[in-house]
VOZAZA-490566 format. One record per residue (C-alpha): residue number from 1; x, y, z. Coordinates in nm, 3 decimals. Example, Ala and Ser with C-alpha at 12.3 -4.5 7.8 and 13.67 -1.06 7.14 Angstrom:
2
i = 1, x = 1.230, y = -0.450, z = 0.780
i = 2, x = 1.367, y = -0.106, z = 0.714
//
This chain:
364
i = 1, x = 0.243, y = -3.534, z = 2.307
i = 2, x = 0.170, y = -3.334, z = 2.632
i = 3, x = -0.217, y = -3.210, z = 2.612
i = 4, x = -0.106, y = -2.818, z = 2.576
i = 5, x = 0.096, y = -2.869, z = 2.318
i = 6, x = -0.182, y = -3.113, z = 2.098
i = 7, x = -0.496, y = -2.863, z = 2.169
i = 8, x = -0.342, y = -2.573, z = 1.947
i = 9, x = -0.202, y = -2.802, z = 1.752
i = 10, x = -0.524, y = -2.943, z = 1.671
i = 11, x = -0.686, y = -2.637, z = 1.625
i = 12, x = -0.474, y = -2.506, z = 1.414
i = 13, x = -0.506, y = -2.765, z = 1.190
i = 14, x = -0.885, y = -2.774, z = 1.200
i = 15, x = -0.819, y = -2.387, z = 1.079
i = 16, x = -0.620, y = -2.477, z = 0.759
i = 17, x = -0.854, y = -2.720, z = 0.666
i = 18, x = -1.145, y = -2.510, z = 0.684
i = 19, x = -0.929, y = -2.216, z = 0.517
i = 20, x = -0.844, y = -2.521, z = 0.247
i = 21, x = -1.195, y = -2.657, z = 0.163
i = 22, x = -1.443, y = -2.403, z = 0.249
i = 23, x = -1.492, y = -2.171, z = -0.023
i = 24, x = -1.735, y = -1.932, z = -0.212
i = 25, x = -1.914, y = -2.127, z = -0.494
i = 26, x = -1.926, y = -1.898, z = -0.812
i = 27, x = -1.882, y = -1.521, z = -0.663
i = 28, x = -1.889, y = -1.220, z = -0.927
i = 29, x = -1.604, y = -1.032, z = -0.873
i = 30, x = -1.562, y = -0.688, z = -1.055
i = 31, x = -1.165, y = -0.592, z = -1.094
i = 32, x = -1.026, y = -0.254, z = -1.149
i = 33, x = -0.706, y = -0.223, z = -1.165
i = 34, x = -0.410, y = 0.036, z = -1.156
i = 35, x = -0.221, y = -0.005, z = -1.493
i = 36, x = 0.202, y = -0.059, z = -1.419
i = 37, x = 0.348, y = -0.235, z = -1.139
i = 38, x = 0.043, y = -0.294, z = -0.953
i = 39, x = -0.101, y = -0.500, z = -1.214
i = 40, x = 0.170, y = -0.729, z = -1.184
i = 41, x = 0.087, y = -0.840, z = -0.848
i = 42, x = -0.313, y = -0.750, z = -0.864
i = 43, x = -0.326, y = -0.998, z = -1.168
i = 44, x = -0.173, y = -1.311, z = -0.969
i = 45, x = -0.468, y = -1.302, z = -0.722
i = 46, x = -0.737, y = -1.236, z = -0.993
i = 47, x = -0.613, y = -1.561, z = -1.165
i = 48, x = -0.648, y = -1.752, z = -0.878
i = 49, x = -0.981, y = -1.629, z = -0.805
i = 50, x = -1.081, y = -1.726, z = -1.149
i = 51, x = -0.909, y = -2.067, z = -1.085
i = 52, x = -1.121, y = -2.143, z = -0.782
i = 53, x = -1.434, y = -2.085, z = -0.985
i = 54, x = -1.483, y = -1.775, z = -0.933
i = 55, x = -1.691, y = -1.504, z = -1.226
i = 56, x = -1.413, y = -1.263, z = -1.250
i = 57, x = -1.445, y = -0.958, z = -1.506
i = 58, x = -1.158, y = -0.685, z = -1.523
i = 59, x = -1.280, y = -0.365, z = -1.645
i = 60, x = -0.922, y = -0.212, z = -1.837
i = 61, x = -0.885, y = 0.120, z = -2.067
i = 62, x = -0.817, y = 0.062, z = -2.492
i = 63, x = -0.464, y = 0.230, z = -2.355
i = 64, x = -0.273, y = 0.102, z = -2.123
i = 65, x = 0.081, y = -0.029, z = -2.023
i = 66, x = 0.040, y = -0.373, z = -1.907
i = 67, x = -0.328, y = -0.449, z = -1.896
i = 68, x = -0.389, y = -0.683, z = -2.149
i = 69, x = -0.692, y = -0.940, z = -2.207
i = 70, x = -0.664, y = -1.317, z = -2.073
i = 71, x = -0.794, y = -1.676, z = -2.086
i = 72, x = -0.785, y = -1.699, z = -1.710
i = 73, x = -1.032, y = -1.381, z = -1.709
i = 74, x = -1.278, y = -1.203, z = -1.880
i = 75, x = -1.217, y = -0.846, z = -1.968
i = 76, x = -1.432, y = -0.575, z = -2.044
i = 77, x = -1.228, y = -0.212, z = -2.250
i = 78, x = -1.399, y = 0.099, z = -2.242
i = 79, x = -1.310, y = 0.360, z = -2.420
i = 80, x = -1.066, y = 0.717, z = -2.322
i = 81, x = -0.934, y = 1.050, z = -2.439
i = 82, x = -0.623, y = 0.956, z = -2.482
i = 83, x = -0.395, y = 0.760, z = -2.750
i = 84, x = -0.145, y = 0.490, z = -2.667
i = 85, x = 0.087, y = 0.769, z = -2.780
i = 86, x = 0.002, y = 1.017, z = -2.524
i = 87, x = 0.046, y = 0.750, z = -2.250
i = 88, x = 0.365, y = 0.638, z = -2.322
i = 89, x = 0.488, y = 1.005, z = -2.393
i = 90, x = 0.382, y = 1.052, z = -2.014
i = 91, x = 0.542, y = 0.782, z = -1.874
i = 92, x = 0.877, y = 0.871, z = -2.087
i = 93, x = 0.845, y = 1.188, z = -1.947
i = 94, x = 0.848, y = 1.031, z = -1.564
i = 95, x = 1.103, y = 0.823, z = -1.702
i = 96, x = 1.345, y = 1.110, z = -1.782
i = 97, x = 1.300, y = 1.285, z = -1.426
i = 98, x = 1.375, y = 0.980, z = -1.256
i = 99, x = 1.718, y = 0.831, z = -1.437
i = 100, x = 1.858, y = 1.105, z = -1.657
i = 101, x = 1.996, y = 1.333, z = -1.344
i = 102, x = 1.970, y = 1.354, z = -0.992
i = 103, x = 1.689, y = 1.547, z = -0.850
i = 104, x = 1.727, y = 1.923, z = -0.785
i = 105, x = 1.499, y = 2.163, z = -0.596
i = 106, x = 1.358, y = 2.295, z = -0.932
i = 107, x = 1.360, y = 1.943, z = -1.041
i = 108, x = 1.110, y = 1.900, z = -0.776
i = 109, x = 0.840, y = 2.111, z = -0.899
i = 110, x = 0.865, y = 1.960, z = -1.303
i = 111, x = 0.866, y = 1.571, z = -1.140
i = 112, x = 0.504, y = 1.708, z = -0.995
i = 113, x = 0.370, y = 1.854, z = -1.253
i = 114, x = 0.519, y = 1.512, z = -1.429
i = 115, x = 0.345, y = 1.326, z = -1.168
i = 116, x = 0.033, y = 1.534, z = -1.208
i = 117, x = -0.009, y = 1.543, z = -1.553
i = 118, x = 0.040, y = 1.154, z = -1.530
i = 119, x = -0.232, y = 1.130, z = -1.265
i = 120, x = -0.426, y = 1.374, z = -1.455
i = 121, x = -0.477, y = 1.160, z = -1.750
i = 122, x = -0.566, y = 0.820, z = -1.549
i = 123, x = -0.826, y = 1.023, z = -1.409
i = 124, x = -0.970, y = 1.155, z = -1.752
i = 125, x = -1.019, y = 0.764, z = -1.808
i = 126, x = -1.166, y = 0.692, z = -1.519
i = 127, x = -1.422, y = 1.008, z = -1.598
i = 128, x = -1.489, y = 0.843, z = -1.921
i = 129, x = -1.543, y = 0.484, z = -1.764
i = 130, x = -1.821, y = 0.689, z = -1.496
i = 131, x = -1.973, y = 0.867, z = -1.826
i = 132, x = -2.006, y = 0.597, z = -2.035
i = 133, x = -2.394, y = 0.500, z = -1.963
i = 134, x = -2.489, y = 0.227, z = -2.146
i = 135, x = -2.172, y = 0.019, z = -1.999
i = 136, x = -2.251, y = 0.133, z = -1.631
i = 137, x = -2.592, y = 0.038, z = -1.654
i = 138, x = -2.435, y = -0.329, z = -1.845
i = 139, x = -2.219, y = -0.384, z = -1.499
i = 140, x = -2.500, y = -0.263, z = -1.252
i = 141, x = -2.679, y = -0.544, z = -1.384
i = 142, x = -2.472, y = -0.804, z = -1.375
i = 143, x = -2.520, y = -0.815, z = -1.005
i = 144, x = -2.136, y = -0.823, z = -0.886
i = 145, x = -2.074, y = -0.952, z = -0.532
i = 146, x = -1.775, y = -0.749, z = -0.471
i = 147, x = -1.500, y = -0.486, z = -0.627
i = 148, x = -1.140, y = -0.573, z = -0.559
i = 149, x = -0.969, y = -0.227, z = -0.650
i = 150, x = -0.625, y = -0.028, z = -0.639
i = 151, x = -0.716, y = 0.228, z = -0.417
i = 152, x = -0.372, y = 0.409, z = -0.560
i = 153, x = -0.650, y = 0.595, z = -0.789
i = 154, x = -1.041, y = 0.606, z = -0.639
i = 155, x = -1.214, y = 0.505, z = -0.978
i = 156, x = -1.294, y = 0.149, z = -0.799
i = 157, x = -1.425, y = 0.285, z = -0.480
i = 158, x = -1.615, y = 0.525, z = -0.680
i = 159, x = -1.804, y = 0.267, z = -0.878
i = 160, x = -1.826, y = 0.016, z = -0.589
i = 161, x = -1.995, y = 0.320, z = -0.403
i = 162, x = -2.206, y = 0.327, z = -0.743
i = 163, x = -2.312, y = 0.015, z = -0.732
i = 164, x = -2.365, y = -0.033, z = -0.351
i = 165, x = -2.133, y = -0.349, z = -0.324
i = 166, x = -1.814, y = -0.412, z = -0.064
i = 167, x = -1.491, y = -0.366, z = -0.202
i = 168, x = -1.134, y = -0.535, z = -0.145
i = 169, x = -0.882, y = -0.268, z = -0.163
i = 170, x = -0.534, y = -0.470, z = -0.307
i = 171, x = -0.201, y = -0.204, z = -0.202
i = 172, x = 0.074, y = -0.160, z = -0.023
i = 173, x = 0.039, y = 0.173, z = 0.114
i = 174, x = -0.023, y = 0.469, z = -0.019
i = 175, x = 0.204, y = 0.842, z = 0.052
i = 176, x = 0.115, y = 0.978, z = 0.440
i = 177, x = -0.076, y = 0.650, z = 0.501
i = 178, x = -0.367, y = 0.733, z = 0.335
i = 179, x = -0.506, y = 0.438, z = 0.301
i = 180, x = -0.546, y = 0.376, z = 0.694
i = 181, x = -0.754, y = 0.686, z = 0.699
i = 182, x = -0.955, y = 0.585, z = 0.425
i = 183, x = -1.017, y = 0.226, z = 0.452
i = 184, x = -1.331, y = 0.101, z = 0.507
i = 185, x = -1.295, y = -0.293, z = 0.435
i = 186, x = -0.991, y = -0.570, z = 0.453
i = 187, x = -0.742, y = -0.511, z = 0.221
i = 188, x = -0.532, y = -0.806, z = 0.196
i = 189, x = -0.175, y = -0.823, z = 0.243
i = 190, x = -0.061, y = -1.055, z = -0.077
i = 191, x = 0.253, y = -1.067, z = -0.288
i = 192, x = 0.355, y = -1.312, z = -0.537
i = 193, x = 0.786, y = -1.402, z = -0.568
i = 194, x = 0.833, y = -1.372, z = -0.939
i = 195, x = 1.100, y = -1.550, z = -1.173
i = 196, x = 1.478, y = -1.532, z = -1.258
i = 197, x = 1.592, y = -1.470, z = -0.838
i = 198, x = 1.440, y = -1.815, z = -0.775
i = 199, x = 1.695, y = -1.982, z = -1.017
i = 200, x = 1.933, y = -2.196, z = -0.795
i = 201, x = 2.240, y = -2.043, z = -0.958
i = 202, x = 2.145, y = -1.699, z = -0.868
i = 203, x = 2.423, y = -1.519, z = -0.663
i = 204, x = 2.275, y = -1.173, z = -0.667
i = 205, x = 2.001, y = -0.990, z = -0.754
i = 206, x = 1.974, y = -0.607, z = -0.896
i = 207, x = 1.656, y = -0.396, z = -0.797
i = 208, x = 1.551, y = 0.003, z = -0.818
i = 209, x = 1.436, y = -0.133, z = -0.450
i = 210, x = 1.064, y = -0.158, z = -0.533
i = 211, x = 0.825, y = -0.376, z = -0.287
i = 212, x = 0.787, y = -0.607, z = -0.534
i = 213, x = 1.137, y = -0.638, z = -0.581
i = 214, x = 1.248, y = -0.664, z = -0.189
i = 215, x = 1.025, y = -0.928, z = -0.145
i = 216, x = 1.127, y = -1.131, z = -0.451
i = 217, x = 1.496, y = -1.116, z = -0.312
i = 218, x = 1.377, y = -1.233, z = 0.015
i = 219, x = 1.161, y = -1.512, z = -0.050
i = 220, x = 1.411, y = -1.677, z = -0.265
i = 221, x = 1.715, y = -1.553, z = -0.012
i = 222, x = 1.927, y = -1.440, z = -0.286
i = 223, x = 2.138, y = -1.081, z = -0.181
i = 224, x = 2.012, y = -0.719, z = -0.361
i = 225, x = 2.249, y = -0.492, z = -0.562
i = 226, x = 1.965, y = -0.183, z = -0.496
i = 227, x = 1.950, y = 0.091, z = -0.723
i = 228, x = 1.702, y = 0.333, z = -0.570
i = 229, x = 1.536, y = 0.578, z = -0.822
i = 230, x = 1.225, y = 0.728, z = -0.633
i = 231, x = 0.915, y = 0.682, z = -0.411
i = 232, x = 0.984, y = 0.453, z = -0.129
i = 233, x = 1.228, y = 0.294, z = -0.299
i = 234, x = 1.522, y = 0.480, z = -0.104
i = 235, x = 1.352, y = 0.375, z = 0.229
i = 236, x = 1.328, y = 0.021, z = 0.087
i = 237, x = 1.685, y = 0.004, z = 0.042
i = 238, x = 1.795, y = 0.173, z = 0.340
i = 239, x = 1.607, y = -0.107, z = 0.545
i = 240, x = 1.794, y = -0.415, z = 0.365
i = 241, x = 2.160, y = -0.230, z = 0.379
i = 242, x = 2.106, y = -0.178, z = 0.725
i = 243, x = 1.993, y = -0.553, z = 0.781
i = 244, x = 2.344, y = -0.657, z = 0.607
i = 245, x = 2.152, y = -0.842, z = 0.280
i = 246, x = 2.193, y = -0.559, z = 0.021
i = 247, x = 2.442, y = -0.313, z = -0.129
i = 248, x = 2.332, y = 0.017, z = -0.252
i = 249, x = 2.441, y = 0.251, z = -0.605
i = 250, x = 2.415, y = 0.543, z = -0.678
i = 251, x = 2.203, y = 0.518, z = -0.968
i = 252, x = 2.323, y = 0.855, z = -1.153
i = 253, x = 2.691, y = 0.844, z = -1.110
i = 254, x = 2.702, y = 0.462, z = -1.175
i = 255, x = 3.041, y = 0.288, z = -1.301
i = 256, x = 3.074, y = -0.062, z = -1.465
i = 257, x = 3.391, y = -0.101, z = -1.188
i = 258, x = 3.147, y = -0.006, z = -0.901
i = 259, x = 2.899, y = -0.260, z = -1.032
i = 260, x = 3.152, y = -0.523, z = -1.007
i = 261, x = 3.293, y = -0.420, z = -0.654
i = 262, x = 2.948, y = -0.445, z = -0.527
i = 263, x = 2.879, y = -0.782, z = -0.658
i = 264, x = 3.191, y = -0.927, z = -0.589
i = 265, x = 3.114, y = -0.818, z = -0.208
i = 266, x = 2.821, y = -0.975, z = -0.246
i = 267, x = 2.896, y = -1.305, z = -0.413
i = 268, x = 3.219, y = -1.369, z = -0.172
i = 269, x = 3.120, y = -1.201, z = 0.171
i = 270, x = 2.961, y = -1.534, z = 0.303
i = 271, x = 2.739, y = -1.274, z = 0.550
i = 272, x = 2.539, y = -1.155, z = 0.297
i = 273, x = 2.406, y = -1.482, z = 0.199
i = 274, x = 2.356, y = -1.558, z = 0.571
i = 275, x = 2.162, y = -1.296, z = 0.694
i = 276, x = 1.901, y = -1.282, z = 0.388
i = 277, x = 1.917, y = -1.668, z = 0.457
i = 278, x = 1.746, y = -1.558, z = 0.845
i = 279, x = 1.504, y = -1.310, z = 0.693
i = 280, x = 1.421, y = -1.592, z = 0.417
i = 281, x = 1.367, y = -1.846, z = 0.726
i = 282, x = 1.133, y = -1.586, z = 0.915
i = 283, x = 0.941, y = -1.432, z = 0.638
i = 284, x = 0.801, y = -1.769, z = 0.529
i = 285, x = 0.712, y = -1.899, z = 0.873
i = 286, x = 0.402, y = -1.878, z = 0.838
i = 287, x = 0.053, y = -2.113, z = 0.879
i = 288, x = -0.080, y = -1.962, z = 0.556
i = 289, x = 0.063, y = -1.890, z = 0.195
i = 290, x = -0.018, y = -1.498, z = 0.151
i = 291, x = -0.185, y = -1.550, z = -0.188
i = 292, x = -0.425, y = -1.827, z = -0.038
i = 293, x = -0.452, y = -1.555, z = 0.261
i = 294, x = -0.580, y = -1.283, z = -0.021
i = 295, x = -0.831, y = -1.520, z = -0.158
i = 296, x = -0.995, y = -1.619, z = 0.186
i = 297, x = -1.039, y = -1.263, z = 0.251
i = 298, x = -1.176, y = -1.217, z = -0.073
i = 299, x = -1.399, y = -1.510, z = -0.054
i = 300, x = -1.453, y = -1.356, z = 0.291
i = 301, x = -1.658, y = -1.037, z = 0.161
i = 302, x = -1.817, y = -1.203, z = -0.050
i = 303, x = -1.959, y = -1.506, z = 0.168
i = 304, x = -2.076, y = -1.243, z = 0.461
i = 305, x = -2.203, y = -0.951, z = 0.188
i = 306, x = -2.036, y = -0.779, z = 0.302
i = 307, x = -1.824, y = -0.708, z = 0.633
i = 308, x = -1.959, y = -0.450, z = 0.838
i = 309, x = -1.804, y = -0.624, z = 1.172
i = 310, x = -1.489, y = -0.517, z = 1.048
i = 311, x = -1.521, y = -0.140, z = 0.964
i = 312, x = -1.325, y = 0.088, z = 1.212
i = 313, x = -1.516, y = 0.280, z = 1.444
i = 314, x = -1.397, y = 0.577, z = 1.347
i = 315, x = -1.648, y = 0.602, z = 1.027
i = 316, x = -1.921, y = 0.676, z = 1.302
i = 317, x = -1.762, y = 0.964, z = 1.433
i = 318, x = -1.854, y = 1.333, z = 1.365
i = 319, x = -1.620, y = 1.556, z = 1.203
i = 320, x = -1.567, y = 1.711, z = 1.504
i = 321, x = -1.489, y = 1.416, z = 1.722
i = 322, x = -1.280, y = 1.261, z = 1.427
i = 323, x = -1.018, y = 1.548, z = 1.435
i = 324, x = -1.038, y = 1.528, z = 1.819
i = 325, x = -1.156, y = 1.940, z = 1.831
i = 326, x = -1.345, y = 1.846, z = 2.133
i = 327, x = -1.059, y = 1.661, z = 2.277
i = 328, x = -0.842, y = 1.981, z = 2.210
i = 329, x = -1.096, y = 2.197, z = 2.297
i = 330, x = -1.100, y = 2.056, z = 2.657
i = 331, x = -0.713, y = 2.074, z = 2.706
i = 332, x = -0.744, y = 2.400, z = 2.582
i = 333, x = -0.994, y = 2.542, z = 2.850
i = 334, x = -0.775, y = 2.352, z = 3.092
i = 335, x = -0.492, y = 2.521, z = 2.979
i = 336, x = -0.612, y = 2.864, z = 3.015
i = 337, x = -0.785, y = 2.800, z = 3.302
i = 338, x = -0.426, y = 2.682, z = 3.482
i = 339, x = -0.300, y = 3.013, z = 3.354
i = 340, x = -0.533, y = 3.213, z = 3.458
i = 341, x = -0.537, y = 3.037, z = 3.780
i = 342, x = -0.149, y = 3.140, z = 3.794
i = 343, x = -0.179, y = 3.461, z = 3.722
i = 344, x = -0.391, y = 3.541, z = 3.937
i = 345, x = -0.202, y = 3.391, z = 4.251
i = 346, x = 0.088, y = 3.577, z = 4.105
i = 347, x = -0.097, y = 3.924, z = 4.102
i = 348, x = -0.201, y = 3.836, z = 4.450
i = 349, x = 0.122, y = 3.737, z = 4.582
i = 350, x = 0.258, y = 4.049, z = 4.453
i = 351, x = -0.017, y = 4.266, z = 4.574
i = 352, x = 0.017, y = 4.118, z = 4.928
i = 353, x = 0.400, y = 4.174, z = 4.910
i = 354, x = 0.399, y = 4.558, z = 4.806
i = 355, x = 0.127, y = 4.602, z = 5.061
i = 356, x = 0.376, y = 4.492, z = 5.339
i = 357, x = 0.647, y = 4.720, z = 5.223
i = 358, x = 0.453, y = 5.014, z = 5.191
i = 359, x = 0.299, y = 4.990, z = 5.530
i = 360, x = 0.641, y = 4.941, z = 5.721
i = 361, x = 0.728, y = 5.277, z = 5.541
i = 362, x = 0.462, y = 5.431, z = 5.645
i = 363, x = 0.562, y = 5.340, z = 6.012
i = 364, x = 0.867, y = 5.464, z = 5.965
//
């Protein structure tokens, strides 16, 4: 083996070793979560933390869709204005916009105020969580080493703040990239395949075109049947139809035939199969599984307090600077003063030019 082939080679094994065997010994990790799909995923990293020895507490609501207690974890409920009956009368509601009809203009403005009222009521929670003294001052005491937090709802960041502790923010992304203009730490890219795709008999696979649900079908390279319902679902499954590996319904004028004609494309157009086959083959090249890549970060914070070496530049800049006024400002002035500039050679120009004519009829 030539030498510039073994020296990265080398290194980059010395790298996964030190990413295998060098770990945090007994970090305190406070978890709050965002109830639903993000759970899902969230949960598969906490577990893992708690695996590697880590003191992991999750901090959930008495009411909630998916959060439930664990042996892998502790858990800590706290209390909220709202039943189990209210919640799922919410989430019915978003339900109801979403699959009963398609989406008009005026449909628009009640899938908000859906939305809102939704919203609304995981932020009543999270006002009773922040209000409820005796359980703050229980947690401020325990001394946690880091919060890893949804961002998708700023309860976590708030208490983090609170407590004066770095946080691991666990998304995607959130609507108009918000999260890139708020982030202040890592947040760690990490999914988790889950289940029935990875069967070997699988031929297909039917989705609403979640994230969750794209990378499932990719990872275990089986072809998508996409039903896209809402959020970025329909830009989801506009990206795999246009890489060849999916087929896309109509969710609200759905037929048992077209179900079959899609599927029967899939399952017997050979192409399909190969070309999710070369996004399985690239998507898992990789030096590092993503879940072990979410726990190094996390151990990460917590091993350096902290990582201030990290935090964009950007967080020391003025509100003016931030928005770039002065920036503008200047190619403003510049602007103006190239007009101005113009105009003036213009008025002279035309000055010198009416001043010729009127002197040659004066000679006359």
């Amino acid at each position: 083996m030539s030498s510039a082939l073994w020296f990265p080679t080398l290194g980059l094994l010395a790298w996964l070793c030190c990413l295998s065997l060098e770990s945090v010994q007994g970090g305190k990790i406070l978890v709050l979560p965002v109830d639903g799909s993000h759970w899902l995923s969230m949960k598969i990293l906490v577990k893992e933390l708690s695996r590697r020895g880590h003191d992991v507490l999750v901090v959930v609501p008495e009411c909630s869709l998916l959060m439930k207690g664990s042996d892998s974890y502790k858990t800590e409920i706290y209390k909220v204005p709202y039943t189990k009956d209210d919640l799922d009368k919410s989430i019915n509601a978003l339900k109801d916009g979403a699959f009963l009809k398609p989406p008009s203009i005026t449909d628009l403005f009640v899938n908000v105020e859906r939305l809102v009222n939704f919203t609304s009521m995981q932020v009543k929670g999270c006002e009773s969580l922040l209000n409820n003294h005796p359980l703050m001052t229980r947690l401020r005491e325990e001394g946690f080493d880091l919060m890893l937090t949804d961002p998708f709802l700023p309860c976590g960041s708030v208490l983090a703040h609170m407590f004066s502790i770095p946080t691991v923010h666990f998304l995607r992304g959130l609507p108009c990239e918000l999260e890139r203009r708020a982030n202040q730490c890592p947040a760690p890219p990490s999914y988790v395949p889950v289940a029935f795709s990875a069967h070997p008999k699988a031929k297909a696979f039917m989705t609403h075109g979640g994230i969750y649900g794209v990378y499932e079908g990719i990872c275990n390279a089986v072809p998508m049947l996409m039903f896209p319902l809402f959020g970025d679902q329909g830009d989801n499954v506009h990206r795999m139809v246009s890489r060849g590996v999916a087929e896309k319904l109509n969710m609200y004028d759905v037929t048992a035939e077209k179900v079959v004609t899609a599927l029967n494309k899939i399952i017997h157009d050979k192409s399909y199969k190969e070309k999710i086959m070369e996004m399985y083959a690239i998507h898992l090249d990789r030096p590092v599984e993503p879940l072990d890549l979410a726990v190094f970060w996390t151990e990460f914070i917590i091993k350096h307090k902290g990582a201030k070496h990290l935090r964009i530049a950007a967080h020391e800049l003025n509100w003016i600077q931030y928005h770039s006024l002065d920036v503008i400002g200047f190619l403003v002035i510049i602007l103006l003063t190239v007009l101005f500039v113009t105009f003036k050679c213009c008025l002279f120009c035309t000055r010198k030019c009416f001043r010729k004519g009127t002197v040659k009829k004066k000679k006359e």
